[in-house]
C-alpha positions as CSV (number, residue, x, y, z in Angstrom):
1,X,-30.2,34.3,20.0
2,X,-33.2,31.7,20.9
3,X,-35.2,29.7,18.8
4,X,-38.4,27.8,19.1
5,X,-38.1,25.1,17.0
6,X,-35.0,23.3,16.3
7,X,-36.0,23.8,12.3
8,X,-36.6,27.5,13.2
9,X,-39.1,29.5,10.6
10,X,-39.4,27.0,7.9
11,X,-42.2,28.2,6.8
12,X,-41.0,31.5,5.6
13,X,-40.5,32.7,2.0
14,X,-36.8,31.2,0.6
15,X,-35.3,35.1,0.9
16,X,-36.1,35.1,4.5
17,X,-35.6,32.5,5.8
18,X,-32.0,33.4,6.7
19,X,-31.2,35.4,9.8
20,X,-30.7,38.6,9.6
21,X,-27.0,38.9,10.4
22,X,-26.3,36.4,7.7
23,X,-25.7,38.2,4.4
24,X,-25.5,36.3,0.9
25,X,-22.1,36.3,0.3
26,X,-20.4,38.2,-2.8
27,X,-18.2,35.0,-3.5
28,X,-19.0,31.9,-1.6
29,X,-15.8,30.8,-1.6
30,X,-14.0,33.0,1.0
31,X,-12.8,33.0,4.4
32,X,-13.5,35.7,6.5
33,X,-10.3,35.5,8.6
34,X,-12.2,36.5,12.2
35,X,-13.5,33.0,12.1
36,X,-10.1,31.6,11.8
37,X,-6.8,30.4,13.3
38,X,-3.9,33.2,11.1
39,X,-2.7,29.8,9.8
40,X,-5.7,29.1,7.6
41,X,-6.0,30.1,3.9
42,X,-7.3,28.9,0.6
43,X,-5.4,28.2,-2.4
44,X,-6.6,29.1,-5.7
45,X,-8.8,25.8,-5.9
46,X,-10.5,26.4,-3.4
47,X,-8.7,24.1,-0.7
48,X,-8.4,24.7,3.1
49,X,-4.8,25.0,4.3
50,X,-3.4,25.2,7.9
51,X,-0.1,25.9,8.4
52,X,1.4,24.9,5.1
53,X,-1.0,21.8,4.8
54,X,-4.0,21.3,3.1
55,X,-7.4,19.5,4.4
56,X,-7.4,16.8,1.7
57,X,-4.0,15.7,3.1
58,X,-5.3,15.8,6.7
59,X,-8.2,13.9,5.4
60,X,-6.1,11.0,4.2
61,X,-3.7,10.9,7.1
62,X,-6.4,10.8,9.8
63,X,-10.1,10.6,8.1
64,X,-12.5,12.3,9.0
65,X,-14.2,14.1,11.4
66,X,-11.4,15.4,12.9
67,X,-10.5,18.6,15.2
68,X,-8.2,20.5,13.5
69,X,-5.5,22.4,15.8
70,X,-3.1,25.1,14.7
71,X,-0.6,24.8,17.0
72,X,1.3,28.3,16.4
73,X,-1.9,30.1,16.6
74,X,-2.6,28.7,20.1
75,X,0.1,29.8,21.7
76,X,0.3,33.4,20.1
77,X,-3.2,33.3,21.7
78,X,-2.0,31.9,24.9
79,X,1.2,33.9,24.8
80,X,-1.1,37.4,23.9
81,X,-2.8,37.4,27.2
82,X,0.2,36.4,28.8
83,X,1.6,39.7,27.6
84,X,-1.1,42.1,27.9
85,X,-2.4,41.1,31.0
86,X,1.5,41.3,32.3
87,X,1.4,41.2,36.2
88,X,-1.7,39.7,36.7
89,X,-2.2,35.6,36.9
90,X,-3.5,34.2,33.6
91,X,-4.8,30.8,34.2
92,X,-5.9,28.7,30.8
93,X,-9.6,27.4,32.0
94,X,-8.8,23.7,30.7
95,X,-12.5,23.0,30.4
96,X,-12.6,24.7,27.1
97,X,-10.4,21.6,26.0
98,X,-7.3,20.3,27.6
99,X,-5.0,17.1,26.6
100,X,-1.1,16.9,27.9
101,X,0.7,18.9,24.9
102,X,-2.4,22.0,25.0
103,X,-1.2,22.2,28.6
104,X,2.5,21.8,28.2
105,X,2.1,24.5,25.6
106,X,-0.2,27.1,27.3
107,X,2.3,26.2,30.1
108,X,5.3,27.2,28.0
109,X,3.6,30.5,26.9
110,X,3.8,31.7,30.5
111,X,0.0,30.5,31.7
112,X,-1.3,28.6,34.8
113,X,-4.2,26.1,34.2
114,X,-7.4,26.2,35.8
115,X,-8.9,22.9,36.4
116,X,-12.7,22.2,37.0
117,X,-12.5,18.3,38.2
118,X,-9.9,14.9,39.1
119,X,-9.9,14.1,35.6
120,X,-8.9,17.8,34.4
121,X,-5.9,17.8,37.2
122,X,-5.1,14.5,36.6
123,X,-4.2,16.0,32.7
124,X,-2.1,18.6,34.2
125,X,-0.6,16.5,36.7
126,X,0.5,14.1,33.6
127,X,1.4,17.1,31.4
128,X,4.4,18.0,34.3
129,X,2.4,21.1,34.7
130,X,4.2,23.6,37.9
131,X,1.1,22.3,40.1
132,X,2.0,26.0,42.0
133,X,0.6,27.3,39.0
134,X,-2.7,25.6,39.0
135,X,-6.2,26.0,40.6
136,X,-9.0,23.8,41.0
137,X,-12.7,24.5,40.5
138,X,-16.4,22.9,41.1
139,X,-19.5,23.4,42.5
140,X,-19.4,19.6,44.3
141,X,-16.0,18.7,44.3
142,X,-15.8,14.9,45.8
143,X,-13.2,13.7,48.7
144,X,-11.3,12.2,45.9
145,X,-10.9,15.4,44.2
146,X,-10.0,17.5,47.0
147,X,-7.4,14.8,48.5
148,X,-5.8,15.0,44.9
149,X,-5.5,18.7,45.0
150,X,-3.8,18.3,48.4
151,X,-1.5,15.8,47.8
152,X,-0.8,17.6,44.4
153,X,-0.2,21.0,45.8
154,X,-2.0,22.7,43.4
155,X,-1.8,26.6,44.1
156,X,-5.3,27.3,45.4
157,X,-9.0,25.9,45.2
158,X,-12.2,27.7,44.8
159,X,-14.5,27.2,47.3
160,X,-18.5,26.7,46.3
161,X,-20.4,25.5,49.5
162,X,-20.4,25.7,53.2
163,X,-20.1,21.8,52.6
164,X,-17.0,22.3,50.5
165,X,-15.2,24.8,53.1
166,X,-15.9,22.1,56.1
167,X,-14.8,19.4,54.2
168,X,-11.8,20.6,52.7
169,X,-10.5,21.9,56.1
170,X,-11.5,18.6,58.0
171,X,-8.8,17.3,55.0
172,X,-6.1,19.3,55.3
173,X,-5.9,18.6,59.0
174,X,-5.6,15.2,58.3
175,X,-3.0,15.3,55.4
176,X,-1.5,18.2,57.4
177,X,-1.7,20.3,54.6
178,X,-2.9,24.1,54.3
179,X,-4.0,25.2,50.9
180,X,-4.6,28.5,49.6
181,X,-8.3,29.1,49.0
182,X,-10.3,31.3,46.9
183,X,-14.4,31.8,47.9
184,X,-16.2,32.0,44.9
185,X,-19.4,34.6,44.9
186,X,-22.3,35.8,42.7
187,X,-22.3,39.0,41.7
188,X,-25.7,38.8,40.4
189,X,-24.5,40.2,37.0
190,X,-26.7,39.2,34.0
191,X,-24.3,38.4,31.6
192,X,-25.4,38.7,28.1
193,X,-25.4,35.6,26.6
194,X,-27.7,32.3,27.1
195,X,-28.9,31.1,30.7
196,X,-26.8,28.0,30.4
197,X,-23.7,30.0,30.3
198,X,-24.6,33.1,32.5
199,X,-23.0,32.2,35.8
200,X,-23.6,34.8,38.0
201,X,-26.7,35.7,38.7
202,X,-28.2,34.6,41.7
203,X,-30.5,31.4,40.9
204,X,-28.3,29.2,39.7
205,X,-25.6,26.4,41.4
206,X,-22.3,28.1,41.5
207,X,-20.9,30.5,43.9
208,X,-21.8,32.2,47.5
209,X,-24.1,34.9,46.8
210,X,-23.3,38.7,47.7
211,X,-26.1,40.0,47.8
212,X,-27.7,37.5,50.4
213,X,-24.7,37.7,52.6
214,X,-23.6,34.4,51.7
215,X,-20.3,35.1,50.5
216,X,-19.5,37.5,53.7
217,X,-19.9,34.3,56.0
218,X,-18.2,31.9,53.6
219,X,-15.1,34.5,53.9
220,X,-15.7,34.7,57.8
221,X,-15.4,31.2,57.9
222,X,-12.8,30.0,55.9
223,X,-10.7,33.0,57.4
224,X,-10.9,31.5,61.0
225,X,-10.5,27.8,59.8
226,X,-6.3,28.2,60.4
227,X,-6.3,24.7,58.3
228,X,-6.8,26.9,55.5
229,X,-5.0,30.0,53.9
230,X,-7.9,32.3,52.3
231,X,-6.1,34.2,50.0
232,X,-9.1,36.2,47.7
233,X,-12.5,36.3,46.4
234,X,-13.2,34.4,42.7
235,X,-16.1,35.9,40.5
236,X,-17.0,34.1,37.0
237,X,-20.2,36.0,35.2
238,X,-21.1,33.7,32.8
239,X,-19.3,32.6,29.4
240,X,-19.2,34.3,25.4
241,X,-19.1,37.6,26.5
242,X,-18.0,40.9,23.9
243,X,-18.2,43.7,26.4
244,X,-16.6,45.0,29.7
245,X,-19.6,46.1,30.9
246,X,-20.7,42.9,33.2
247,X,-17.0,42.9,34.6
248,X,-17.3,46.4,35.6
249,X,-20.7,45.8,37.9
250,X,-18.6,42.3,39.3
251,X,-15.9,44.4,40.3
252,X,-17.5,47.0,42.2
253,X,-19.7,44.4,43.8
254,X,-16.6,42.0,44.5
255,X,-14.2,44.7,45.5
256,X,-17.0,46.5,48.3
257,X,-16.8,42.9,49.5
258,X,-13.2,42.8,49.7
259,X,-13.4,46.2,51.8
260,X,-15.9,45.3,54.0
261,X,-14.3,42.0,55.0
262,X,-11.3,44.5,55.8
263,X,-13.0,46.5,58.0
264,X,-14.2,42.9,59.6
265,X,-10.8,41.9,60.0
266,X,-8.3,44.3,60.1
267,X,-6.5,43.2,57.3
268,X,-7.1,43.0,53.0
269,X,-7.1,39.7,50.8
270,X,-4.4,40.0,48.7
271,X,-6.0,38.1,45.5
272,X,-9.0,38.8,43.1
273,X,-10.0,36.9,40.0
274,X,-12.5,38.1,37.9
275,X,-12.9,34.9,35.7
276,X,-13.1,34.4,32.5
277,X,-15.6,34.3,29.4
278,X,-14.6,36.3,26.5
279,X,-16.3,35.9,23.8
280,X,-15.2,34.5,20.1
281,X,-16.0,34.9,16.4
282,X,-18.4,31.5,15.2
283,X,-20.3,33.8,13.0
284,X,-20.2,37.5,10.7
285,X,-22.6,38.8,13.9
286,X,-19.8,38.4,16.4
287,X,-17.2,41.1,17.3
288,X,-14.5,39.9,19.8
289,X,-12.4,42.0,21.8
290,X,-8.7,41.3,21.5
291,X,-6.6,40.9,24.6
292,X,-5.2,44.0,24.5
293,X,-8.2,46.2,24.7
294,X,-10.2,43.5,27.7
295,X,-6.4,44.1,29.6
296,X,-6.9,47.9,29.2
297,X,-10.3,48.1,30.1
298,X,-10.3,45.6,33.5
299,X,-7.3,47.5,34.6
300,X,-8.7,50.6,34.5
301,X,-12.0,49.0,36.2
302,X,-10.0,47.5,38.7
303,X,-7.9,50.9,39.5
304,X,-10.8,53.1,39.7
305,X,-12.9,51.0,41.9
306,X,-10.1,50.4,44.5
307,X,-9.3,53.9,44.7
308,X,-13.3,54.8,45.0
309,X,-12.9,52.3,48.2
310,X,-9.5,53.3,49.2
311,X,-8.3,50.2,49.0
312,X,-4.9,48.7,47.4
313,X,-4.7,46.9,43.5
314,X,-5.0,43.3,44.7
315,X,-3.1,40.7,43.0
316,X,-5.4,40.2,39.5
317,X,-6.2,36.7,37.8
318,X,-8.5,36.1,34.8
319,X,-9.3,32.6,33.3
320,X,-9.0,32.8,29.2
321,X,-10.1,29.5,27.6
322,X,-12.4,29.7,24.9
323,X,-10.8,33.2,23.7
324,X,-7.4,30.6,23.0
325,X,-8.2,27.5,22.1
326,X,-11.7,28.3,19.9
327,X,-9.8,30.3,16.8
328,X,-7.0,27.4,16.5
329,X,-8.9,24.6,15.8
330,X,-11.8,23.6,13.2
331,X,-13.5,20.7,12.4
332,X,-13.3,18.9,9.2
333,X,-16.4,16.7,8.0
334,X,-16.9,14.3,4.6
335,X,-20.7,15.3,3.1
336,X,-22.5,12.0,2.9
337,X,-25.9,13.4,2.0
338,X,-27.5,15.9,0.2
339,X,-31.1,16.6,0.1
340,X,-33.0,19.6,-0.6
341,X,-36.5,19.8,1.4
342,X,-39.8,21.7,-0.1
343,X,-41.1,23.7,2.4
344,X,-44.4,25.4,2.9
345,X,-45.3,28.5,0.0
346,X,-42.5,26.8,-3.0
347,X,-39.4,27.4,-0.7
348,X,-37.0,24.8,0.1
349,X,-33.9,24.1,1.9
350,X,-30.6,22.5,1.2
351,X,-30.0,19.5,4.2
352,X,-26.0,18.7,3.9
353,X,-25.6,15.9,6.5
354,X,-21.9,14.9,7.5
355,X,-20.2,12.1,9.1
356,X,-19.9,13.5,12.5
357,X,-23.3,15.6,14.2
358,X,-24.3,16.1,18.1
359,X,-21.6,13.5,19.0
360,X,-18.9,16.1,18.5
361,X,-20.4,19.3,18.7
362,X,-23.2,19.4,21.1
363,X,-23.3,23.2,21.5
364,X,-26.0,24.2,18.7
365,X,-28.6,21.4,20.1
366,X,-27.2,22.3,24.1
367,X,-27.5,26.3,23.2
368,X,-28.7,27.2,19.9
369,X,-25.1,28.4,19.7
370,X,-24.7,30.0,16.3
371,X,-21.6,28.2,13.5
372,X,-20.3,29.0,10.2
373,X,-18.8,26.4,7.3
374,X,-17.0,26.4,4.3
375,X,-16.4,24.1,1.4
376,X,-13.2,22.9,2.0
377,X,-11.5,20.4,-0.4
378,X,-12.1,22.6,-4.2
379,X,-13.7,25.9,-5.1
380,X,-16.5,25.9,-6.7
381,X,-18.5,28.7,-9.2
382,X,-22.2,27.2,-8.2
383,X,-24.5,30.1,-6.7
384,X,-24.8,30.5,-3.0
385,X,-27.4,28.7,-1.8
386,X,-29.3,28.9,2.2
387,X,-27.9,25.5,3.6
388,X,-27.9,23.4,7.2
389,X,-25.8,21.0,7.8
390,X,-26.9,18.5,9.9
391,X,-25.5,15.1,11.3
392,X,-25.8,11.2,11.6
393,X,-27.4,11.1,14.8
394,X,-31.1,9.9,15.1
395,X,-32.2,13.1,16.4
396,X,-33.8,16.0,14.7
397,X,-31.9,18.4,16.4
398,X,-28.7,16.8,15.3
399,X,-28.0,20.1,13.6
400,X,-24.2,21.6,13.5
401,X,-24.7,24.6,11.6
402,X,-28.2,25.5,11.1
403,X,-27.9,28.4,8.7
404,X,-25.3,29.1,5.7
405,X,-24.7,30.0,2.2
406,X,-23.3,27.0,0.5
407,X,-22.3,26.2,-2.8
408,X,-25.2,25.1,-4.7
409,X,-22.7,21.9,-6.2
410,X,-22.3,20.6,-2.6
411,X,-22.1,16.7,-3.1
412,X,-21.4,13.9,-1.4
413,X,-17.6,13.0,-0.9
414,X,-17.0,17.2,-0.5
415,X,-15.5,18.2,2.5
416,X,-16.6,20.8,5.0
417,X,-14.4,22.7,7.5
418,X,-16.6,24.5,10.7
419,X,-14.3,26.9,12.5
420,X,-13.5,27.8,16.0
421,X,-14.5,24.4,16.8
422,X,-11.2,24.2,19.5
423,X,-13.3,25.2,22.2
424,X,-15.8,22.9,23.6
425,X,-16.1,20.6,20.7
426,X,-14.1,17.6,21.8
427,X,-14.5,18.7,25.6
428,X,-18.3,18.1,25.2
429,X,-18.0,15.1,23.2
430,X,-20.4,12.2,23.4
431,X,-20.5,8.3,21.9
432,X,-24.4,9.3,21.4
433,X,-25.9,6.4,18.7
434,X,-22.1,4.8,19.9
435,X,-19.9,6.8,17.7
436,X,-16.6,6.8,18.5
437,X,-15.7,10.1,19.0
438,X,-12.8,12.0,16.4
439,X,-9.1,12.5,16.8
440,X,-7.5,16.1,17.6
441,X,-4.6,16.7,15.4
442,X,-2.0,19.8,15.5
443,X,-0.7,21.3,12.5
444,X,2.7,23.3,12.2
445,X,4.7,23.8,9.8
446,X,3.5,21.0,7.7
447,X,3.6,18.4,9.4
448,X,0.7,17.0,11.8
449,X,0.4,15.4,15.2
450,X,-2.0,13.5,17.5
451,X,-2.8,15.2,20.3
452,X,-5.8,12.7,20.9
453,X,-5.9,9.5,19.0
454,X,-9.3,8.4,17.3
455,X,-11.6,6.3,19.4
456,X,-12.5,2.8,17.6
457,X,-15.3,0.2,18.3
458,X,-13.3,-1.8,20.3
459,X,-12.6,1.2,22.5
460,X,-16.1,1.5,23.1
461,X,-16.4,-2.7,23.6
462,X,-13.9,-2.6,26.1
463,X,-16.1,-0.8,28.5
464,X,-19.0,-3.0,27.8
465,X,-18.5,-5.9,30.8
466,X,-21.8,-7.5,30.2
């Protein structure tokens, strides 16, 4: 979904002015569980709960805004691809959001970790992560980076550039390493989903493309640099996807690459990873596919292209991240404001502005990305009313939710919870307006733990020499 105009059509009549996937809800105090880690209830007033604790006593313990993780939910999530993707490689794409306990726990639940930059490794690196289990990404990945991913061992690196492929192997001959490499290509899919999160079609920065016969000479190369082990062939179409369909049209188009580089050279890659991207529930519209049925469905892709080629079932990897860690976690807000605006023709609109905004959830400003929210701390028996909740930010597209039914009571002091905010949220956190950016904390079993302590003003002090 686009928009226009970060206030989108305000000057419609009140009964319209809410998109057409977003129904009035029949009581406007209910979850609808898709949105939400299986850990999270309400009670009968109306009060969030995560794993056998409610919001009000998070709220006190750690203020607010906060990320909200449930910790058993993450790793079912981990440990569900684990199992239904059982002989392939399943590597947790940290970029979705990564601190030292997400990565010893996706670690524990059977998953490799693939990293995207130093600063991402050097997370994994800390967490004692296997680095045999971990890959490294990036369209321009710096001398640093690479001589980090030597030294570490990690258990391959995706290649993006010519520059890349002759730098990296003028490295290894010094360090006397030889690392295990992966080319990554453009299909020239077009994912459906928004440009800034369709990676593979062909005018864009990532990848060698197929079609151009880039990729074909990046494999030549790297496979007659002996500094370097080319293992396979990396393909990533983009991010927030519900179907299989895009991953079918990668695979023939990666695979027929695979087989012609075997006739080249006598001999087949023995790796193919077909990246990530599934999509999550944020709103009613959104109809995820669990990992069950994508495992079912790539497989039999996968099997029925190779045998078309008559070629053998490489070794398969995929690259969950937003699919685990978005569910588990939500983020809790204190109302500060509330102030309903006439519009055009006697409608209005509720405004509910929080204490967090763009700062910590950059991704409906960045993408028009779609969110839900709930009244979180009592239940109330006010009518539904079409709200937006908005931040603190001096911007007017500090918006975090920009359409749902609310409670008519909202009020300052209220609390609001905005689910499947583990992905991306804190990742893509900013000191915008310098706001110190939120904690992460992990529920279980009643009891909660900082993953990632709250930034303060002196934090932000400290960095300021001048």
């Amino acid at each position: 979904m686009t928009h226009t105009h970060v206030a989108g059509s305000i000057h419609a009549d009140a009964a319209s002015r809410a998109p057409g996937w977003l129904a009035v809800p029949d009581d406007v105090n209910a979850l609808m569980p898709k949105l939400w880690s299986d850990g999270v209830t309400k009670d009968a007033d109306g009060v969030l709960r995560v794993a056998g604790l409610d919001v009000t006593e998070i709220a006190a313990a750690v203020g607010t805004p906060a990320y909200v993780i449930d910790e058993a939910d993450l790793r079912a999530r981990a440990r569900a691809f684990a199992q239904a993707f059982a002989g392939w490689h399943v590597y947790y794409a940290g970029k979705s959001f990564l601190c030292t306990k997400v990565a010893r726990w996706v670690a524990e639940e059977g998953l490799g970790i693939d990293t995207c930059t130093g600063g991402e490794l050097a997370v994994a690196r800390r967490a004692g992560v296997d680095m045999a289990t971990v890959g490294l990404h990036g369209n321009n990945k710096s001398v640093a980076e690479l001589v980090a991913a030597l030294e570490a061992g990690v258990g391959r690196i995706i290649v993006d550039s010519f520059d890349e492929i002759a730098r990296l192997g003028h490295l290894a001959g010094e360090l006397g390493k030889r690392p295990r490499v992966m080319v990554r290509v453009t299909t020239g899919v077009e994912a459906h989903t928004h440009e800034y999160i369709s990676t593979a079609h062909e005018d864009q920065k990532f990848g060698f493309s197929i079609a151009g016969g880039a990729a074909a000479e990046a494999l030549d190369l790297c496979q007659a640099d002996e500094r370097l082990d080319l293992i396979g062939i990396h393909s990533h179409i983009g991010s927030q996807i519900f179907d299989t369909e895009g991953f079918e049209v990668a695979a023939r188009r990666t695979l027929r690459l695979h087989a012609d580089f075997a006739t080249r050279h006598g001999v087949e890659l023995p790796e193919l990873d077909l990246g990530g991207g599934f999509g999550i529930a944020y709103t009613s519209q959104d109809t995820p596919a669990t990992p069950a049925h994508l495992a079912e469905a790539l497989n039999r892709i996968v099997r029925a292209e190779c045998a078309a080629l008559g070629i053998a079932v490489p070794q398969l990897s995929i690259e969950p991240g937003r699919s685990i860690s978005g569910p588990s976690g939500f983020a809790l807000y204190t109302v500060g404001t509330v102030k309903r605006v006439q519009l055009d023709g006697g409608a209005s609109r509720l405004y509910v502005a929080v204490d967090g905004g763009m700062s910590d959830n950059i991704r409906t400003a960045l993408y028009a990305a779609e969110y839900s929210a709930t009244l979180a701390s009592r239940r109330s028996d006010a009518p539904p009313t079409l709200a937006r909740v908005v931040g603190k930010h001096c911007e007017g597209g500090d918006i975090l939710v920009r359409d749902e039914f609310l409670p008519s009571d909202v009020e300052p002091g209220d609390l609001l919870a905005v689910p499947a905010a583990g992905a991306y949220s804190r990742s893509m956190a900013s000191n915008y307006n310098h706001v110190p950016r939120p904690p992460v904390v992990a529920v279980r079993d009643g009891e909660i733990s900082t993953l990632v302590r709250r930034e303060t003003l002196d934090d932000l002090l400290a960095l300021d020499v001048g």
